[in-house]
N, C-alpha and C positions, 0 to 999 in steps of 0.2 A: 336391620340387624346391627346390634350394638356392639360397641368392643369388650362389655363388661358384664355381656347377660350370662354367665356361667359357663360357656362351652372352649373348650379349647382351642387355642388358638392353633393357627395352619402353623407350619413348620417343614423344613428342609434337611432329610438327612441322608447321607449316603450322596454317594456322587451318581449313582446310575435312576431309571426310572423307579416308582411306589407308586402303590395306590393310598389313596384315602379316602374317607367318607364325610360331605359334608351336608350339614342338616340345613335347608333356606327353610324360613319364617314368610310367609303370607298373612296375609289380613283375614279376618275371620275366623286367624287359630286356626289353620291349615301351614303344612310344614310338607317337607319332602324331602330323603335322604338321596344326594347324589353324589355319586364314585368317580371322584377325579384324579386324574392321575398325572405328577407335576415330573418334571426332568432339570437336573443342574448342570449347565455348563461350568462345567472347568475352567477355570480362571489362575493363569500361572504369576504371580507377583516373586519379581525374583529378594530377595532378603534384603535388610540394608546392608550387611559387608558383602554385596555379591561382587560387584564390580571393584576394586582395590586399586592403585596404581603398583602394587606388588604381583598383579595377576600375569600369571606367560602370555604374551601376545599372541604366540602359536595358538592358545584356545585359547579365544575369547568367551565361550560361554562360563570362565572360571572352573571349581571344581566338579569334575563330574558326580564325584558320587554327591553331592547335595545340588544336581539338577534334577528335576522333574523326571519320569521312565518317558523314553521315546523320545525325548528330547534333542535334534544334533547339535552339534558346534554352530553348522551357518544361521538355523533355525533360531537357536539362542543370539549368535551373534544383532541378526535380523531385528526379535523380538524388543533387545536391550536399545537399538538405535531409533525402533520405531515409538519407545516409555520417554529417551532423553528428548525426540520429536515433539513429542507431545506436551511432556513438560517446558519446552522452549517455546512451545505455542501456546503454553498455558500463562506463562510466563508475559508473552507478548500483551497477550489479549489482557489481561492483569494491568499491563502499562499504558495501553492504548484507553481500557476504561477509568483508570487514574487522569489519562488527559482528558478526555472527556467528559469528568466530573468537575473539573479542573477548569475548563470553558464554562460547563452550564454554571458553574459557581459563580466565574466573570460575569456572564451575562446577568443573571440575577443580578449581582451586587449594581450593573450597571445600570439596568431596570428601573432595581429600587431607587437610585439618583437620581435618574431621570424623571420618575413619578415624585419624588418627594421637591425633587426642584419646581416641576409642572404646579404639585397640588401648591408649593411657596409662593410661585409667583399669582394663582389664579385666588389666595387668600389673598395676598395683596391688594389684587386688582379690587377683591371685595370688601376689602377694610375701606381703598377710596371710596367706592362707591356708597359704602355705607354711611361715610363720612360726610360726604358730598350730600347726600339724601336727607340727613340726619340736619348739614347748615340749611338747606333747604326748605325743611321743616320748619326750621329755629325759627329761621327768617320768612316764613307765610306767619307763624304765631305771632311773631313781631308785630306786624303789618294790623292782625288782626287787633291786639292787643292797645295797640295804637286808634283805631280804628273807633275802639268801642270806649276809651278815654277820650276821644274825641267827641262822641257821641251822649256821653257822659256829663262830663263839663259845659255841652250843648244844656243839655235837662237841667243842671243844675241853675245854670246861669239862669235857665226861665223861671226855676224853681226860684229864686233868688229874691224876690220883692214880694212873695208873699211867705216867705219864711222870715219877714226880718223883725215883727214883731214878737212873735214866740223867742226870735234866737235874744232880744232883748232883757225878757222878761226869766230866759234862761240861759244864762252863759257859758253852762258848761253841757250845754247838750250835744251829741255825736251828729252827725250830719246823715240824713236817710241813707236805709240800704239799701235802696234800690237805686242810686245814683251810684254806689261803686256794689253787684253783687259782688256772693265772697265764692271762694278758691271753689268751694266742692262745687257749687251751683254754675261756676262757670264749667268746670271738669265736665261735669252732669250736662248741662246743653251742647258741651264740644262733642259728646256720645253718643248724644241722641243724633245730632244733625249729621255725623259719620254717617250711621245706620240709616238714617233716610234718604242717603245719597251714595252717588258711586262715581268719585270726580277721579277716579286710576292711579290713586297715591298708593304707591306700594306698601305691604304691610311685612312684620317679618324681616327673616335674614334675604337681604339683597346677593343674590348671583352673577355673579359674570358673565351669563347667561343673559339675564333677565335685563342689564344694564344694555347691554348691545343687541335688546329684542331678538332674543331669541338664539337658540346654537346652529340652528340650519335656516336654509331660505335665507329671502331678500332679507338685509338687516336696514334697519334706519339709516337714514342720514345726520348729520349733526345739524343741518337748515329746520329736520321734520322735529327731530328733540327740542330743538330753539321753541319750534312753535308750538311742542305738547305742552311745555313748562309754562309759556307766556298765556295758552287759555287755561291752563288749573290756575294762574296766581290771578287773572281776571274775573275768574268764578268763585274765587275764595274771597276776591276783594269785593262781592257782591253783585253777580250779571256778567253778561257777555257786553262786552264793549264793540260797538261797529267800525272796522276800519276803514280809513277814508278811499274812495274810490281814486283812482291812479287813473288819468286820462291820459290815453295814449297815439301818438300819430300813427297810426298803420297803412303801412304799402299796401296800395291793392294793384297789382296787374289785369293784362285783361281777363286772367282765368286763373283761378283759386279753388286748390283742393280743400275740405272744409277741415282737415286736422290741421292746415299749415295756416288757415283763419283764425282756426283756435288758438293757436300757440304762436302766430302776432300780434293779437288780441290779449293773451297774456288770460286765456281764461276756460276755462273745463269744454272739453268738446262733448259732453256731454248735454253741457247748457248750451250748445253753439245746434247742435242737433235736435232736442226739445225747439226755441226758438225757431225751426225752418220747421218742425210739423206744423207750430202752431200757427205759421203761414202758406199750412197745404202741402210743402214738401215733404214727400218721406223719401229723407237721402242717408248713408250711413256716411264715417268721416272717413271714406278713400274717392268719393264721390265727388266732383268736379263744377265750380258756382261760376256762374259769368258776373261781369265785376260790377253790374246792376243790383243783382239781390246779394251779393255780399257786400255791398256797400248800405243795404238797407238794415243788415243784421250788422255791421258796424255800429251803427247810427243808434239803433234800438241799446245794445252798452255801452252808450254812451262816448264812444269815442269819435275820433278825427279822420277822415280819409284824406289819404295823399294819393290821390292818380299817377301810376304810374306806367311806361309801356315797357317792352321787352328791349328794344337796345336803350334801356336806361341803363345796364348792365355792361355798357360801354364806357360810360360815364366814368369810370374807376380806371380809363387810361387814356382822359382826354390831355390833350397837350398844353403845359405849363411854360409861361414865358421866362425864362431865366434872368434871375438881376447880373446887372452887368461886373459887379462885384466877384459873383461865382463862375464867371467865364474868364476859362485859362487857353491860352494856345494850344490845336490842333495840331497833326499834320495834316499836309492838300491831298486830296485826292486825286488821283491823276489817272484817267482812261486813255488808252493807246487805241486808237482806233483808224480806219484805214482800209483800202481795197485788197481782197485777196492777193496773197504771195507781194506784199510790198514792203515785207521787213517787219512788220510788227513785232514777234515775236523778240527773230532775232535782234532788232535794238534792243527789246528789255533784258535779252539774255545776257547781252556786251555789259547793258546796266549791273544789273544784277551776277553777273560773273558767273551762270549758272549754264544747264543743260537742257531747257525746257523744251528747243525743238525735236529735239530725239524721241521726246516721249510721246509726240502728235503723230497719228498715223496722217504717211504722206508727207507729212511737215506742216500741216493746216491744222492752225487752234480752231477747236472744237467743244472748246467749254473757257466757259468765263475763269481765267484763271486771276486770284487778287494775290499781292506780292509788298512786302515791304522793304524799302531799302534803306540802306540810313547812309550818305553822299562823306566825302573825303574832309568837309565840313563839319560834320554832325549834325546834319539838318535829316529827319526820317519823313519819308516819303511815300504813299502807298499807291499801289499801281493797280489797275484793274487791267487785264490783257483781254480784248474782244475778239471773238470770229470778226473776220471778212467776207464770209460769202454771202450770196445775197437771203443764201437759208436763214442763216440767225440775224434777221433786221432786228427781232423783237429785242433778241440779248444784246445786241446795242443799243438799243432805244434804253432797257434796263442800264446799261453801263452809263449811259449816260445821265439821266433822272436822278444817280445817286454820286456823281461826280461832282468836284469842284472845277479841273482843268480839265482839257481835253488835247491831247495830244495828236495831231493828225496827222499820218505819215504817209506820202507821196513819195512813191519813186522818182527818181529823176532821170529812169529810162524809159518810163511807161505812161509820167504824169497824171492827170487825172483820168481817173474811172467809175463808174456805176455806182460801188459803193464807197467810193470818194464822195461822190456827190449826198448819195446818202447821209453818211457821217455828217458828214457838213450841215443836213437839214435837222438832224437831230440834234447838235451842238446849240444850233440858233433856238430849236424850239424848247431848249432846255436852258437858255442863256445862260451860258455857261462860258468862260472865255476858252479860244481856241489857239495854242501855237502850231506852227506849222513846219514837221522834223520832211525836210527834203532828203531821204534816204537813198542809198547805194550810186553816192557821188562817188567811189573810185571807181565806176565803169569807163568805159571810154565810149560811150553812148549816152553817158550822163547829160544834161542839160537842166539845170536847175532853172535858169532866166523861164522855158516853155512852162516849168510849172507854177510861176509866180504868176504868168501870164495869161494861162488860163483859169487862174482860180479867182482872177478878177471878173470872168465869165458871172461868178457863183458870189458875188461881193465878199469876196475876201482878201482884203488889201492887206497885203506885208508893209512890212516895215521898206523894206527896199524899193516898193512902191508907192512910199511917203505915207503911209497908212500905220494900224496902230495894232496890228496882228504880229505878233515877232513870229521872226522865220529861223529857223538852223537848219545848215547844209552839214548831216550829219554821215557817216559811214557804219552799220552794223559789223562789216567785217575788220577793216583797219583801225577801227574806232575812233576815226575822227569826227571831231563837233560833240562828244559826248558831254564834256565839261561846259561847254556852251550850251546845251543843252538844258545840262541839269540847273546851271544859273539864271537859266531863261524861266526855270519853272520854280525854282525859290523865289526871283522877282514877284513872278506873278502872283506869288501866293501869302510876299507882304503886301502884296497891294490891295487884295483879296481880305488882309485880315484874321484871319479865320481861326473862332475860337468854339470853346466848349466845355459844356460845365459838366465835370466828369465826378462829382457828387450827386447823382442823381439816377433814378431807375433808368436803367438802358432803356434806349431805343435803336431799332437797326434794321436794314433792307437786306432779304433773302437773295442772294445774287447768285446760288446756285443749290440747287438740291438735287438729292440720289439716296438711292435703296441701298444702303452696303448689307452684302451678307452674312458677314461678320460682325456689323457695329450696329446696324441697323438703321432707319432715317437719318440721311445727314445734310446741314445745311452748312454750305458757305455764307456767312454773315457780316456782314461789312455792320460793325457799332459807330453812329452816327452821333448821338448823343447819352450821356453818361456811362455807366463801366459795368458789363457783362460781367458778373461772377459764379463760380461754380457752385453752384446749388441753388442759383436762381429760379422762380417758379415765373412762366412766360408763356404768353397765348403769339401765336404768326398764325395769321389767315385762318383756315379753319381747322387748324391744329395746335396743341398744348405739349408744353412737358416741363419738364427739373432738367438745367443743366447739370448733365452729368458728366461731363467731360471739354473742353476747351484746346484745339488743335491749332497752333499757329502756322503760316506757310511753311516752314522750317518741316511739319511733323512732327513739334516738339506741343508737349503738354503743357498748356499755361494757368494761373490760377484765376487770372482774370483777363481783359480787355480792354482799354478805352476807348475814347472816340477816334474816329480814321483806321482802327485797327482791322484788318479782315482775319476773323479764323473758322472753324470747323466746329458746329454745335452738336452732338449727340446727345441724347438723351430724347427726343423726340416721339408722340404717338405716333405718328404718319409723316408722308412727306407733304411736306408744304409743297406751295406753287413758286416758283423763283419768283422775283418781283414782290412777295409780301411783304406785311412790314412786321419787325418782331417788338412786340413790347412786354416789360418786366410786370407782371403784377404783384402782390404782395400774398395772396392765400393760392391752393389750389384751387379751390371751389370757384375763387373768380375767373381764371384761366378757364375751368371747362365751363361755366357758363357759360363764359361772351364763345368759346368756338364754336358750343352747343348751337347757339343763335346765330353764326355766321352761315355751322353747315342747314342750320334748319333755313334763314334767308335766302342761301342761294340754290335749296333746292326749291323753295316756291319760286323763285324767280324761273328754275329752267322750266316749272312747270305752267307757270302764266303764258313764259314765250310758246308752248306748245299748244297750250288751249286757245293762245289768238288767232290761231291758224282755222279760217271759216272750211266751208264747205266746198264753197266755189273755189276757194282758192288751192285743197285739194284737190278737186276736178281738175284745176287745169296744170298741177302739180304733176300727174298724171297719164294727163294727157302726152306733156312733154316729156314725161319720161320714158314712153313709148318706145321710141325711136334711139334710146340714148345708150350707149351697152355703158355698163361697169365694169372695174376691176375693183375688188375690193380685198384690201389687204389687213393685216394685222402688222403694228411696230410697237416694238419693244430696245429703248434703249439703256446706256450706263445715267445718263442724268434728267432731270427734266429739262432741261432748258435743251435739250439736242431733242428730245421727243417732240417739245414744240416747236423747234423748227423744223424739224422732217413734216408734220403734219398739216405746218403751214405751204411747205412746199408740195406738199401731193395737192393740196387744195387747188393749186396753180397750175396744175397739167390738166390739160383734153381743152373738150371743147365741145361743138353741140353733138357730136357726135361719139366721144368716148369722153369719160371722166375716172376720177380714180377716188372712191369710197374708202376711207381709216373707219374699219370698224372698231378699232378698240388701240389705243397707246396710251403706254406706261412704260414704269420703270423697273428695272432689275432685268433677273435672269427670267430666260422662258419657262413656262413650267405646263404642266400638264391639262391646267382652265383653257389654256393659250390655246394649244394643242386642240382641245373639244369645243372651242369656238371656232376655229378655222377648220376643220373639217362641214362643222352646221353648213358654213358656209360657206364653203368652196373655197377659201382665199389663202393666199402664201404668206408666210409668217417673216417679217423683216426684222433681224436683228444687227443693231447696232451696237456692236462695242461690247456685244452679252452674248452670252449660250445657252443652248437646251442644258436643262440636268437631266442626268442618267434617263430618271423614267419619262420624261417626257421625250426625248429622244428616240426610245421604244415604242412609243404610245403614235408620234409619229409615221416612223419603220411598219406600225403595222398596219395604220386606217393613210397610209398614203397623203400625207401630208407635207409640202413643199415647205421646208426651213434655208433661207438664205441668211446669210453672215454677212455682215458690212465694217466696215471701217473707216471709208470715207463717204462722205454724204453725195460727193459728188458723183460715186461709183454706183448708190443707191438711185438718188433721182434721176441718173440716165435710164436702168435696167427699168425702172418703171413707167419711163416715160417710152421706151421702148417698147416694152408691151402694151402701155395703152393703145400707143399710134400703131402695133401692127409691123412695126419697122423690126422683120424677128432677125438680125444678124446674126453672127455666130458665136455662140454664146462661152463665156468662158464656167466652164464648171469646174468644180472643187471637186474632187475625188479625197474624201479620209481616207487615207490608207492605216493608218496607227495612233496609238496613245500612248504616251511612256509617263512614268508618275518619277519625280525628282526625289529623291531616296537623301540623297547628301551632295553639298557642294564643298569642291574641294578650291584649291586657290594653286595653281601650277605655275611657273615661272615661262616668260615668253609665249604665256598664250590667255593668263587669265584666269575667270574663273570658270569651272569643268563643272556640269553636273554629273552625279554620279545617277545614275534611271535605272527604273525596269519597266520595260517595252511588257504594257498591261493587254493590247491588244493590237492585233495587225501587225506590223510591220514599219520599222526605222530607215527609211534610205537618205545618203548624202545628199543626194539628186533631189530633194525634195525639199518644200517649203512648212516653214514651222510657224505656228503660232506658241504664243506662253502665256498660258492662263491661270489665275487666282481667285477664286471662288469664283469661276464661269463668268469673269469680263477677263477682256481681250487684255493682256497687258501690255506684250510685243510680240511683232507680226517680222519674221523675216529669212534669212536662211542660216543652215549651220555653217559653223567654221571649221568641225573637225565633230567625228566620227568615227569615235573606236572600242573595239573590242580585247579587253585586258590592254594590252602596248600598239596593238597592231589597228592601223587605221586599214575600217571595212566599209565595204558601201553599201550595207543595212545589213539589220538584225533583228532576229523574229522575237514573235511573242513568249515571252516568259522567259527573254532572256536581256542579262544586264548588260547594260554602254556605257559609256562616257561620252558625251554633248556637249559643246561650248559652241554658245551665239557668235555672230559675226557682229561687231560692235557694240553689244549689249550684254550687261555687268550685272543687272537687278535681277538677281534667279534664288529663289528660296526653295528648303526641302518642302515637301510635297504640294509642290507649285506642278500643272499637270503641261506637259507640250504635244500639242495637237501637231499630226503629220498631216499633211495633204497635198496634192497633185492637182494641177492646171492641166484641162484638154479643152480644145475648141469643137464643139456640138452643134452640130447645124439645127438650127431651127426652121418648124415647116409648121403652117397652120393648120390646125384639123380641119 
């Protein structure tokens, strides 16, 4: 229905309902009159002078007789607030789409800049290109054009003696056109030879695109462009030209995958693959050649084999003799070694002016400590402090093999002992020279003469015995003889010489390694030869890593190292074995090669040792184990060099009738492997110096698993040597009674410093013995000094509630450092 076909239009009159009649139109010329009936709401718009600022406030709907009938005051009032509403929102939305016309406009114009800068620079890029293409061209016409003058002047010259009678006879005659043709004929054969060829010369407008192969996907190289250009101008200049073969030396080891053949080879592993069908193999290139028929497929392209084996990859840190030009003065090295409890420590502590025995549980050094000190002289000094018990022989023998001096200190109450003698044998088998510190002369038991006396027992002649051993009668507590001391060991060590060329890739002996749980793999490193720096890449034993870190004795961060120097290496994959040696390599890749081959060598080694083992000689393996009972334990200590001496000392107890089995020792904390290996098999889990974590502690508690703590070795190898033999005395057991976790330490006057705790489980009593641990090793072991609650000193405090703690001689307490409670009871032991 149209708006124009004759009929009237609808319409509204009257404010109330009407009928009407409307006619619809159908297709086919059918129509139908229908009676509808419309209704107009009322719509009040008040005038434009309705509102006035002349109007009475009292009414605001203004005059009544020109409102609407029915109309009230409030109604009106309402009506006019809900128009200026509307209009104020009409008003809004009016300004809100002005600003946001106002953006889309920005945006546009900023569009268009950005596309017209885009499409400028991408014209550009096609004007080079086209430009580039264009000299390209020039210069292949060039080439040609030359080519065919050359060729030219060839004909002509031959033409040349039989033309020279006609040119005689005619002197002004043009010289043949077939010797130079002309422009169209040449144009015409450049047309024709296009069309019956396809050498990839672009035609057309050059793209941006098209120049850098392509807008998506892999694009070209600029090597692969060199060489699409040099075969079109070789095809243009008539034929492919053959490049000379390139003979090459290639490594062959004893076993070669065939993609890493092909690409030492320098040549398609596709041809490397063809080549082994066409001698019966069908292998693909992840497939693996022994170094017979990959030396045959060498051979076949033509190249060279170099034989090579697997620690050829050692070869890249064999040892370089230094000119004597690049060697500069060391400091000496100087090992303190000696018999349990004969002062070791404490001299080097008088030396060094420091606190070291406080932090040995017991007062027995239990790890290789290295120290430098620098003498009232200015002469610097590096010290290596060893155990004395007869547990750590190895870590002496260690201390020794990387010493210069050796320090040996005898008491002069006790004289010679066990591992006096010891020391003594390791000095000699390490030639190294020896002075001899006769300590804790202010006794009034002292006798220095007995110990000169007897160490001539052991051919070790002093000086006061006309021999050529210097001796000092020195004091750790009064500090006497220390000055004589130190001069005895600068002597020795001009006489010694001893220099080193610290331009040159480190070299350096692992003298002690541990799991930290915080830093992770850490190695004491004594640098022997040239200078450790931070970001060195370095293979020790059968581990690698990037220094990333450099700790001096101090615990201060250094940038580098020299020679004599001992610090803390982090950055490590694993922990090394103490005793390694560390060398600097220069890539990563050589590092994890050579450890690759160290750990692959020493695990065929432990596997050959186990395959020697005959049949018979299990039999009677066997046979004797019959009769033999075991204990067999699990250790876990803080370093390695203390885990191998515990394991070398369990080796050492029993006898043919009980023996003591180390299923498994390592380093760090105990953890929950630990835990499901000693249950398998029945054994008590020994920690040294380390703790269970949370869940393994649990994991314990539930499958009944015996965790004993240790601190001193000596405390260790009794308890086991104890139960091996059956000797069950009375045993001392550790009751935990609580946990407090260190919240804040305060610093109080006349007493120190206070931790501030909360007692996380159990139970705090004064009466009780503390330990103080930092990520689960032992730090200090001993009792409180004071115990209280808000001001008032309590003698314990429960779970979930706050104290204040302060050590009895010990200062090192950090926030959330955790203190283990526990209680001593003696447990009679009885055998099942």
């Amino acid at each position: 229905m149209s708006d124009n076909d004759g009929k009237k239009t609808l319409g509204l009159r009257g404010a109330g309902a009407r009928p009407g009649n409307v006619k619809q139109s159908f297709s086919h010329g059918r129509t139908k009159n229908v009676v509808v009936e419309t209704k107009r709401k009322r719509v009040v718009v008040p005038k434009p002078g309705a509102a006035k600022p002349g109007v009475n406030p009292g009414k605001p709907g203004g005059d009544p007789s020109k409102r609407p009938a029915g109309i009230s005051d409030a109604e009106m009032a309402r009506r006019l607030k809900a128009l200026q509403a509307a209009k104020a929102r009409e008003a809004e939305d009016k300004e809100r789409r002005a600003a946001e016309e106002r953006e889309r406009e920005e945006a546009r114009q900023r569009r268009r800049a950005e596309a017209e800068a885009k499409e400028r620079e991408q014209r550009e890029a096609e004007e080079k290109a086209k430009a580039k293409a264009e000299a390209e061209e020039q210069k292949r016409k060039d080439a040609e054009e030359a080519a065919k003058r050359a060729a030219a002047e060839a004909a002509a010259a031959k033409a040349a003696p039989k033309a020279a009678a006609p040119a005689k006879r005619e002197p002004n005659h043009k010289p043949a056109p077939a010797a130079t043709p002309r422009k169209a004929d040449r144009e015409r054969e450049q047309r024709g030879r296009g069309r019956g060829r396809d050498d990839g010369r672009r035609s057309g407008k050059l793209t941006l695109s098209q120049a850098t192969g392509g807008a998506g996907g892999r694009q070209k190289s600029m090597a692969a462009m060199k060489r699409k250009q040099e075969r079109a101008r070789q095809k243009a200049m008539g034929g492919q030209v053959e490049r000379e073969k390139i003979i090459r030396d290639v490594q062959l080891p004893e076993a070669i995958v065939v993609s890493e053949l092909a690409n030492r080879m320098a040549e398609r592993v596709a041809d490397v693959v063809k080549e082994l069908m066409k001698m019966g193999m069908m292998v693909t290139q992840n497939q693996t050649l022994d170094a017979d028929t990959a030396e045959l497929i060498i051979e076949e392209f033509g190249h060279k084999v170099v034989r090579v084996s697997d620690s050829d990859v050692e070869d890249v840190i064999t040892d370089v003799d230094d000119k004597d030009e690049d060697l500069q003065p060391r400091p000496p090295v100087i090992t303190i070694m000696g018999h349990v409890d004969h002062g070791k420590t404490s001299l080097l502590d008088a030396i060094r002016d420091a606190k070291v025995v406080a932090g040995e549980a017991g007062g027995i050094t239990q790890h290789i400590g290295a120290y430098q000190v620098t003498t009232d002289s200015g002469t610097t000094l590096s010290f290596l402090d060893t155990p004395g018990h007869a547990a750590f022989t190895s870590m002496r023998s260690r201390g020794a093999q990387v010493t210069d001096i050796v320090v040996l200190v005898v008491a002069a109450d006790d004289s010679v002992m066990p591992q006096t003698i010891e020391a003594i044998n390791h000095a000699k088998a390490a030639e190294v020279p020896m002075i001899v510190a006769i300590n804790k002369c202010d006794k009034p038991a002292a006798d220095p003469n007995k110990v000169r006396a007897e160490l001539l027992q052991h051919e070790v002649i002093v000086e006061a015995m006309s021999g050529e051993v210097q001796d000092v009668e020195v004091s750790a507590i009064t500090g006497q003889g220390l000055d004589e001391l130190l001069e005895a060991i600068a002597l020795q060590s001009e006489i010694l010489e001893l220099k080193a060329n610290p331009d040159r890739a480190a070299q350096g002996a692992v003298i002690e390694a541990q799991l930290d749980v915080g830093r992770g793999p850490v190695a004491t490193v004594l640098v022997q030869k040239g200078t450790l720096r931070q970001g060195d890449i370095f293979v020790v034993g059968e581990q690698y890593g990037k220094v990333r870190a450099l700790i001096n004795d101090k615990g201060e961060r250094v940038e580098e190292a020299g020679p004599s120097v001992p610090v803390e290496v982090l950055g490590l994959n694993g922990t090394p074995e103490a005793g390694d040696v560390l060398n600097v390599t220069e890539t990563d890749a050589q590092a994890r090669e050579i450890a690759e081959y160290r750990e692959k060598a020493a695990k065929d080694k432990r596997a050959a040792a186990g395959a020697a083992t005959t049949l018979e000689q299990l039999m009677q393996k066997a046979k004797e184990d019959e009769n033999v009972s075991e204990l067999p334990i699990l250790v876990k200590a803080d370093v390695q060099g203390s885990a191998e001496a515990i394991v070398q000392a369990m080796e050492k107890i029993g006898n043919n009738e009980v023996r003591v089995r180390v299923l498994h020792s390592g380093v760090g904390a105990i953890t929950e492997s630990d835990v499901g290996l000693a249950e398998a098999s029945g054994a008590p889990i020994m920690g040294f110096n380390v703790r269970a974590n949370a869940s393994a502690r649990n994991t314990a508690n539930q499958k009944g698993v015996e965790i004993r703590y240790y601190s001193v070795i000596y405390d260790l190898v009794d308890d086991v040597k104890a139960a091996a033999s059956g000797l069950l005395s009375a045993e001392i057991k550790e009751n935990f009674i609580g946990y407090a976790t260190i919240k804040d330490v305060f610093k109080v006057s006349n007493v120190g410093k206070v931790a501030g705790c909360l007692v996380t489980e159990g139970v705090a009593r004064r009466s009780a013995g503390v330990r103080l641990l930092r990520d689960n090793v032992v730090i200090h072991e001993g009792t409180l000094k004071t115990l209280k609650r808000f001001k008032d000193e309590v003698a314990e405090v429960q779970s979930g509630q706050e104290c204040g703690m302060a050590f009895e001689n010990y200062d090192d307490i950090r926030a959330d450092d955790v203190i283990e409670i526990f209680e001593r009871e003696e447990v009679e032991r009885t055998l099942d």
